[in-house]
VEXDRENPA-791099 format. One record per residue (C-alpha): x, z, y; residue number from 0. Coordinates in steps of 0.05 Angstrom, whole numbers. Example, Ala and Ser with C-alpha at 12.3 -4.5 7.8 and 13.67 -1.06 7.14 Angstrom:
BEGIN
atom x 246, z 156, y -90, n 0
atom x 273, z 143, y -21, n 1
***
This chain:
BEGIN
atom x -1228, z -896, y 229, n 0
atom x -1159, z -855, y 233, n 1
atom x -1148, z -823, y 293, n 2
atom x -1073, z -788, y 307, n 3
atom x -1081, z -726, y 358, n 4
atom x -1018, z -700, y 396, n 5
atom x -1038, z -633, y 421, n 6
atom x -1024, z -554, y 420, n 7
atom x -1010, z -523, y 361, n 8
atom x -1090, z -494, y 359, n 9
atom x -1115, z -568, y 378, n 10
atom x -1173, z -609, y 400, n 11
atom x -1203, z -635, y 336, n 12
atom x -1268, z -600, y 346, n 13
atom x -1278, z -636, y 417, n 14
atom x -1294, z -693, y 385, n 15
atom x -1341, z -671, y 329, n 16
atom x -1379, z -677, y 391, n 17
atom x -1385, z -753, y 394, n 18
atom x -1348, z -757, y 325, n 19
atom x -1362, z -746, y 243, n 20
atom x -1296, z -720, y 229, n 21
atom x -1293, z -720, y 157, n 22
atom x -1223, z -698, y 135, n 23
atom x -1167, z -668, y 176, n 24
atom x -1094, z -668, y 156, n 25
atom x -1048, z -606, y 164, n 26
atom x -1012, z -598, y 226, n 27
atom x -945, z -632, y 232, n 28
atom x -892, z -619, y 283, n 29
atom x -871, z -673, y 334, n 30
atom x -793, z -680, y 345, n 31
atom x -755, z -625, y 378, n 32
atom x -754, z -612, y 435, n 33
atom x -826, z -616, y 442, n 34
atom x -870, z -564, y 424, n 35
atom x -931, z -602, y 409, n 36
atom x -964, z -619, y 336, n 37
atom x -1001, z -678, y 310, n 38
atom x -1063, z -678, y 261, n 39
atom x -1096, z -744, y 231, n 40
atom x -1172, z -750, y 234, n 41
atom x -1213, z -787, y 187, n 42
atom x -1279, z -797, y 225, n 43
atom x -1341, z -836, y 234, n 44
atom x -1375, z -849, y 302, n 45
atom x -1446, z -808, y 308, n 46
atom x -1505, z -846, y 315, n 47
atom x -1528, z -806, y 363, n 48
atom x -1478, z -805, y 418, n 49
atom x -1483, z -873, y 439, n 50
atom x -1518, z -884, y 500, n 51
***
């Protein structure tokens, strides 16, 4: 699955390797002005084991 994060420039990708197989992450890309937040695409798998 592709997953597109809006967050801080230093991000929350690694929260989900928690639940998540994140197999490729893009480079950050800015959102439009005036916000100061980024975007990154995941590539990612769900884990076999977190699932209740």
């Amino acid at each position: 699955m592709r997953i597109r994060l809006h967050s801080s420039p230093a991000g929350t990708a690694a929260a989900l390797a928690h639940v998540l197989t994140v197999n490729r992450v893009s480079q950050p890309y800015p959102d439009r002005h005036p916000s100061t937040r980024h975007r990154i695409y995941l590539d990612a798998t769900p884990r076999k084991d977190s699932r209740p």
